[in-house]
Structures are given as structure tokens and as C-alpha cells.
N, C-alpha and C positions, 0 to 999 in steps of 0.2 A: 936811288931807285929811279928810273925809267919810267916816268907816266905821263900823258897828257891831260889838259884843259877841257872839257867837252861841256860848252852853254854854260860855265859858273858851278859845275860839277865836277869833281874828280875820278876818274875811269880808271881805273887799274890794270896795267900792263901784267899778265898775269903769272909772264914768264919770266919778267922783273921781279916781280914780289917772291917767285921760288926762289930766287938766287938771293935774296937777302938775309944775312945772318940769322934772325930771330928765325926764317921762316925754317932757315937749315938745323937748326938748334931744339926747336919747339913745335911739337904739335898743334895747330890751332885746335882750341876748345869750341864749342858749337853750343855757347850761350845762346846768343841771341835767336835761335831756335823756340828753345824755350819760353822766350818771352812773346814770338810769333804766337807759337799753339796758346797763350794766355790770352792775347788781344783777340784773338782769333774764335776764343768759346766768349769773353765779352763782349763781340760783337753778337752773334749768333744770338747769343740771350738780350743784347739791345734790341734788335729788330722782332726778337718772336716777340716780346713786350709789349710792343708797341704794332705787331699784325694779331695779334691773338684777338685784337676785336674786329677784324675783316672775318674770323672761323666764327665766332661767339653771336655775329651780328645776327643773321636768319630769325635765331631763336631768341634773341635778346629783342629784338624790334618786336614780337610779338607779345610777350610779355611786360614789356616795359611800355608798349603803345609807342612806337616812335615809326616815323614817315619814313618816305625816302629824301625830303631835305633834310627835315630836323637829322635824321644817319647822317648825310652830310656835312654837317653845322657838326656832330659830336666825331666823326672820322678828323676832320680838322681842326680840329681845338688844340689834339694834341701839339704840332705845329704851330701853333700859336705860339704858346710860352717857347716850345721850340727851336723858334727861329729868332725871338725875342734874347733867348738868353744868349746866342750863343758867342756875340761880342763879351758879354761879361764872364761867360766860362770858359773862353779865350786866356781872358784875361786874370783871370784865379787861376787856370792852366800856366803859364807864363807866374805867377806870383809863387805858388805853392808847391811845383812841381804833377809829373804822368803819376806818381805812386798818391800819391793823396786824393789829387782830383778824380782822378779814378774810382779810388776806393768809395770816397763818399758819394762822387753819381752812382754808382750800383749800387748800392746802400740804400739810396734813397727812391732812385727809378722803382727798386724792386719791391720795397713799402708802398708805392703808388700802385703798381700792379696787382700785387695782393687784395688791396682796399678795392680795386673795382668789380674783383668779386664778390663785396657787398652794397651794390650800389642799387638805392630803391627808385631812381627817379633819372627826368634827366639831370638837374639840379647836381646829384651826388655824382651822377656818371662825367660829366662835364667838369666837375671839381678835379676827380681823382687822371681826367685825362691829361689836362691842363698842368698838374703838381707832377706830372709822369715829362711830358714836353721840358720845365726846366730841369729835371734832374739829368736828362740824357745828356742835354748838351754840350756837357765836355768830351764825352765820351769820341766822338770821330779826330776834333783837335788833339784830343790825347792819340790817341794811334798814329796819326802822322808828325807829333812830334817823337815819339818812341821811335816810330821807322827811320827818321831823320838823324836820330840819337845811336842806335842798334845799328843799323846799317849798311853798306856802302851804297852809293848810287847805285851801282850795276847788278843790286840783287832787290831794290827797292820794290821793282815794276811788281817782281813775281811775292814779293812777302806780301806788297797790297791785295793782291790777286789771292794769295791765300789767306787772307782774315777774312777780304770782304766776301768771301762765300759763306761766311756766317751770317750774312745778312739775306742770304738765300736758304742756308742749309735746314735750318728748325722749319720752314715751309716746304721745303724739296724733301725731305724725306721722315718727317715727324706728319707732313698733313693728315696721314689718316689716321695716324695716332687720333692727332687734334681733334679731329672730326668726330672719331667714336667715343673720345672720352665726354662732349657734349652731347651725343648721342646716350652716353648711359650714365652719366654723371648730372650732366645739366652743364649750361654755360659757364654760372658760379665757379665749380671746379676748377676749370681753364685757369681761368687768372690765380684764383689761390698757390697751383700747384705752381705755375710761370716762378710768380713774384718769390715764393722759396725758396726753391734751385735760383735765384738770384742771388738774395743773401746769402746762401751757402758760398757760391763763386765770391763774393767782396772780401771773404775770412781769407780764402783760399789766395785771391789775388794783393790783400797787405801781408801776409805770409812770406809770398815766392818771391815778387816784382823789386828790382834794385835798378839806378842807374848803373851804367858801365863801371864806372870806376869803383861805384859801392860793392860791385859783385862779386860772391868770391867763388862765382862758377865759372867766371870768366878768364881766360891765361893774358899773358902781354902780348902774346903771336896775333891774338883774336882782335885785340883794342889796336895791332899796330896798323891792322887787316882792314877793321873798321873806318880805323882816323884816315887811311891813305884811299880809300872812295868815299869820303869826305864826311864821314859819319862822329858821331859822338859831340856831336848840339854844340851849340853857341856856351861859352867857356865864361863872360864875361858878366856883369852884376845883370842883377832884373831889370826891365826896362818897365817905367810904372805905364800904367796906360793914360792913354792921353786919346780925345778924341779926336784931334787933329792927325794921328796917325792911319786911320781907316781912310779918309781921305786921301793921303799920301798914297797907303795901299791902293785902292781902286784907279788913279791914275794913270798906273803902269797897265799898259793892253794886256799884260800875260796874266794879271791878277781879274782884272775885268770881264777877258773874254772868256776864263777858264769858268770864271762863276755863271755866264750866262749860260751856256754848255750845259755846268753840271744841272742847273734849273730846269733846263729841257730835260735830261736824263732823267732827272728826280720825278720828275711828271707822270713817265713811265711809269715806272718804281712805285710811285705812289699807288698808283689804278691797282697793281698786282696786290699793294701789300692793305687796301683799302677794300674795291667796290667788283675786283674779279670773282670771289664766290660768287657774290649778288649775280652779278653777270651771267654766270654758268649755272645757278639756281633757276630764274627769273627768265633773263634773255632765250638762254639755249633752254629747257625747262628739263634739267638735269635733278635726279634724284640725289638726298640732300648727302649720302655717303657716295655716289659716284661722283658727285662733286668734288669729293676730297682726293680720290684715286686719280682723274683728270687734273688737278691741282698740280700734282705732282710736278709733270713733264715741262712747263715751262717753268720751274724752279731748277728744277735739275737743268735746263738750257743756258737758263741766267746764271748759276755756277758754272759752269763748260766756259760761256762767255766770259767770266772774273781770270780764271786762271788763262784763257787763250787770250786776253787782251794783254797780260803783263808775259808771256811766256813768249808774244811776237813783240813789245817794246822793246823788253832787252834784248831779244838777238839782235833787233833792227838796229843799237845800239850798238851792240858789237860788232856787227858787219860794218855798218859805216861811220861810228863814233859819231853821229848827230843825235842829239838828246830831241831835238824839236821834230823832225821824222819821227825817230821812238814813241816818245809818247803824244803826237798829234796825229797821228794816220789810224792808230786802232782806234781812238777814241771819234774821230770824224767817222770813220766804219760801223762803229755803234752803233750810234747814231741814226745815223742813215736807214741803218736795221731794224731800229726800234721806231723807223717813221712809218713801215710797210705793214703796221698795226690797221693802220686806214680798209686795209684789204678783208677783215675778217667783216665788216660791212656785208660782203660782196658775195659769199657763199653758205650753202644750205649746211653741209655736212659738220658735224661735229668735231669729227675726227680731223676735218683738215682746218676749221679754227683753232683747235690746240696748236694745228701742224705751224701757221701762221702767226700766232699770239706765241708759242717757243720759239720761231725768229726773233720778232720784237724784243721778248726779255731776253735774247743768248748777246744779241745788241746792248741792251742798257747794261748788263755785265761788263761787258767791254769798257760803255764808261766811266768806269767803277777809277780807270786809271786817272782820270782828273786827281784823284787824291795825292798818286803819286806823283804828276803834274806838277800840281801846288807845292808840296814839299820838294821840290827840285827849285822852284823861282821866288818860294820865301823867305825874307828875310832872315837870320838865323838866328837876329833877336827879337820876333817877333811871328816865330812859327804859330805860338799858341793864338795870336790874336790875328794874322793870316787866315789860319784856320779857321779860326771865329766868323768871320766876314764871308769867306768862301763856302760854309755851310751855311751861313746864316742867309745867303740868298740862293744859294739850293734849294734850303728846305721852305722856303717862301713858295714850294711849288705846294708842297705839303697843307698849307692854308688853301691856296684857289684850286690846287685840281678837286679833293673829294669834294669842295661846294658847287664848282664847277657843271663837278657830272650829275651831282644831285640835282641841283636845278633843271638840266638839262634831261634828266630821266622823271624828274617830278613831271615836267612840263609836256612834255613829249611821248612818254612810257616807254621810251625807246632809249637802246645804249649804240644809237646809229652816229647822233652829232657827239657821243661823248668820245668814239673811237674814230671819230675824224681831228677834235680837237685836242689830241694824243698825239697825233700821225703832225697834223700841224708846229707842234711845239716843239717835238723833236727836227723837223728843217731845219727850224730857225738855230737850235743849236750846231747843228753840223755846217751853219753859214756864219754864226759867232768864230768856230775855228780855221773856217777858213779866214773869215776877212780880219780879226779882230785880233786874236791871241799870238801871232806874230811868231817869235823866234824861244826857245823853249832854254831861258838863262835865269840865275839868280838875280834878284833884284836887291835891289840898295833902298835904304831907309834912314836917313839919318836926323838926330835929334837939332831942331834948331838952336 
């Protein structure tokens, strides 16, 4: 077969691979399909889990007596355990396997969500955010070892692109659902009904989900399709964790500057999936169900953005076979996008702050390909704890931004320095990829 090298990845010469017996012989099966649209509703119900108290808050803060810090202090808790776990859910990812660690984070994320719909204080609210933060955490490491596993490089950009719009989709087009079932339900609702259709998904997802080789939806045409754009994971024993290898990680500029990146990104992400109702309640002084219908449009932006960041890496890839072009120019573009949030400061109208704040989010969508970044330059026995490391200081944004802007709106009653200090954090990331993250290759890790 006829193919080149491209950064420590394997590209598939397309019209080589038809002329190859299996391909002449066999139909490719279109597994790994299936396994997208699975990661793709477990994302979706990750992130509503975990935004359904940015919809709940309004009327949760009145009831339950909470501030605009104290909301801050309990937005970011989740984050906490979060960002804490997610070297060790790395690493149980890496020990246990994507079908296990999977199954029991949704399992257990979605028992924490339930319970916050009976939470009488902040005491209980804070418990059940905090036990919601660790359970997530395997969940994005598991996706980017599955995509790694499932595969080829050259269709990676766009499978990340299509899951991680589940991290937009339950807010882009379920928001006024959200909103009216709080409106005639009560807050409580929300979460009860979330945290259900979770454990319903965990039954559904130990049911379906098999490695490649375990598969038997899978044909040999699909696995030879996979293995030749370099797909179907690291083959060799576990590697135990060791915390001298995080170290090793972070070393390398492409593991470093991709995490500082994503942190700025997450920043973003955070505001929308945190303190923008607030914002459009309070700030703009928006009616509490037109809130929800404005809600919408930058959710729906920030999906447009997922799928057009990975639908321009790969061609960028196929046109000129540079992986480091491909996925460093949409994700610097993001970026960039998501810095011109500073501008909603600046005008009266409503209508053209949605207009500006759906820049911003169609941006941070964009940077959504860091994921696929990372599973391009991590090690292959060491995806799962990669992983771990690269969200775990992502979501470190997750802790400072909601207390951030809380202080700063406690302090000020304004969301003027909170949407400056938005616009600032994203620079800094789009000046991480320029100067930092270097050339877009597999890296090496080896045991001493």
C-alpha cells in the first residue's frame, strides 16, 4: 500500500487503499459510526449535567438564599473534584479500559445529578456538585482514546467535531424546553429528569460499546482501513501510572501549549455554560423565558463552530498533508473569535450582543479540536493519562472563571470586567499556539 508519514500520523493515500485486495474483496463496515453517535449522546448528557444549573440558577438562588459569589463558589466546585480527578481517571481509563470507565462515570455522574434535585442548602448543593466533578472525569479522556482506537487520523478532526456538539447540543436546542420545564415544574425537576436519561444511556452504552477487535459489527476491510490511518490504540501491556510521567508529559511544547490553549478556550465555555443566563437575566434585563429562546443562538453558533473547525483541519490536511497547519490554524482562529467577546461591553442593543457573544462561542467551538490535537501527539501508551493532564488543566479554568466573574459582578454589579477578562484569557491562548505548541507530531514517552 502507498502511504505517507504526516507529524507521527498515518494519512491514507485513498486511491492506494482501493486497490488493495481486502478493499477489492470486501465491503468496509461502518462500525465505528456507531460508536461516534454513542460518545456523541454521552457527551451531550455530560455537559447538560453539569450546565443544567447555569438554567436552574435564577430560581435556585432565590430560594435557597445564595449571592452572586456564594453562585460562584457553587458553579465552580463542580471543577473542583473535576480537574482534581482527572490524572487518576486517566489513569483507571489506561488500567480498565473506554467500555468500563465509561460505563461507571455515567452511572455515577448521573446519581449526582438526580440528587441535586434534592438539595436543601448550600451544604447538600455543594456535596452533590463536587461527587458530579469526580465522576465526569473520565468521560472526555475516554472519547479521545475511543477516537484514537476507532479511527483514522484523517477522519478524527470531523468525529471530534461531531461528538463535541453534544457539549453544545442539550443547550442549543433543548434551552427552552429547559427553561419552561423550570418554569412549570420547578428547578427540582431539571435535575431529577437530567440524572435519569443518564442512567438509562450507561445500560444502553455497557450493552452496545466493544473495542475493534471485540466487535462483531465490525468487518476486516474496516479494522485494515482503521489500522492503515493509524487507528486501533496501543496493542501492548498497561502502563502503570507513575507520577514521574506527567512530568515527562508536560515537557514536550505540543502537550504544554496545547493545554494552555485549551484553558483559555474552556474560559469561554465556562461563562456560556455557567453565568450567561445570569447575564442575559440581570445584565441585559431579559424576561426569564426570553432568555431561554436568546440562549439558543450562540449554542447553535458554538455547534456550527465544532463541526467547521474539524470539516477545515481535515481538508487542510488533505490538501497539504501538514497535520500541524490542520489542526493549529482553526484552533488559533477560534480563539481569536472567542477574544471579540470584550465587544459586547460596547453596545446597547440586544440583538447585536447575541450577534457578538454567537462569534465568541462559534470560536471556542472551533477550539473544541485541541481534543483532536492531543490524540494526534500523545503517546499511545499513555492516551488515557495524556488525556488526564490536558483536561485536567483545561478545566482548571472551570474553578477560576465562575469565581472570577462572581467576585467581579459581586463587586462591581457589572459583567463589564467579567467580559473583558473572557476576551483577555482567550489572547493569551491563541499566543500559546502561536509561540509554544510548535509542530503538530506524536510524542515519545519512555519508561526509565
Amino acid at each position: 500500500m502507498t502511504s505517507k508519514i504526516v507529524s507521527g500520523g498515518w494519512m491514507e493515500n485513498a486511491a492506494s487503499v482501493a486497490a488493495t485486495p481486502v478493499a477489492q474483496t470486501a465491503r468496509r463496515t461502518r462500525a465505528r459510526l456507531t460508536v461516534l453517535a454513542l460518545i456523541s449522546v454521552g457527551t451531550m448528557l455530560n455537559y447538560l449535567d453539569r450546565a443544567v444549573l447555569g438554567v436552574a440558577a435564577p430560581s435556585m438562588t432565590q430560594e435557597l438564599g445564595l449571592d452572586a459569589v456564594v453562585m460562584g463558589i457553587v458553579f465552580s466546585a463542580f471543577s473542583w473534584t473535576y480537574a482534581a480527578a482527572q490524572i487518576p481517571g486517566g489513569a483507571f481509563l489506561d488500567r480498565v479500559g473506554a467500555r468500563l470507565a465509561y460505563f461507571w462515570s455515567v452511572s455515577i455522574w448521573s446519581l449526582f445529578t438526580l440528587l441535586q434535585g434534592f438539595a436543601a442548602g448550600l451544604a447538600s448543593l455543594l456535596t452533590f456538585r463536587l461527587g458530579l466533578g469526580v465522576a465526569e472525569a473520565p468521560c472526555f479522556p475516554s472519547n479521545s482514546r475511543i477516537l484514537s482506537t476507532w479511527f483514522p487520523q484523517q477522519e478524527r478532526a470531523r468525529a471530534t467535531g461531531v461528538y463535541s456538539i453534544g457539549q453544545y447540543f442539550g443547550l442549543a436546542f433543548l434551552s427552552p424546553v429547559l427553561f419552561f420545564v423550570v418554569q412549570t415544574m420547578g428547578w427540582r425537576a431539571l435535575f431529577i429528569i437530567a440524572g435519569l436519561a443518564g442512567i438509562v444511556f450507561a445500560g444502553i452504552w455497557l450493552r452496545l460499546y466493544r473495542e475493534p477487535h471485540e466487535s462483531k459489527s465490525v468487518n476486516q476491510a474496516e479494522l485494515d482501513y482503521i489500522e492503515a490511518g493509524g487507528g486501533l490504540g496501543y496493542k501492548g501491556p498497561a502502563t502503570p501510572f507513575a507520577w514521574r510521567n506527567i512530568g515527562k508529559l508536560l515537557r514536550h511544547r505540543q502537550i504544554l501549549g496545547a493545554s494552555i490553549g485549551q484553558f483559555a478556550g474552556n474560559s469561554t465555555l465556562v461563562f456560556f455554560l455557567t453565568w450567561f443566563p445570569t447575564y442575559l437575566a440581570t445584565e441585559r434585563q431579559m424576561e426569564f423565558l426570553k432568555v431561554g429562546f436568546y440562549a439558543v443562538l450562540p449554542f447553535i453558533a458554538a455547534s456550527i463552530g465544532v463541526l467547521s473547525g474539524g470539516w477545515i483541519s481535515d481538508m487542510i490536511i488533505k490538501k497539504t498533508g501538514s497535520a500541524t497547519l490542520g489542526r493549529k490554524l482553526p484552533i488559533l482562529t477560534g480563539l481569536l473569535l472567542a477574544s471579540t467577546i470584550v465587544g459586547a461591553n460596547f453596545v446597547d442593543s440586544n440583538d447585536v450582543v447575541i450577534a457578538i457573544l454567537s462569534v465568541a462561542f462559534f470560536g471556542q467551538g472551533m477550539v473544541n479540536l485541541g481534543w483532536t490535537l492531543i490524540t494526534d501527539v500523545a503517546p499511545k501508551n499513555l492516551i488515557g493519562l495524556t488525556g488526564g493532564v490536558f483536561n485536567l488543566c483545561a478545566n482548571l479554568a472551570g474553578i477560576v472563571t465562575p469565581i472570577v466573574i462572581g467576585v467581579i459582578v459581586g463587586s462591581t454589579g457589572s459583567f463589564f470586567g467579567a467580559l473583558a477578562y473572557i476576551g483577555v484569557i482567550a489572547a493569551i491562548g491563541a499566543l500559546s499556539y502561536i509561540f509554544i505548541v510548535g509542530e503538530v507530531r506524536r510524542v515519545e514517552v519512555h519508561e526509565d
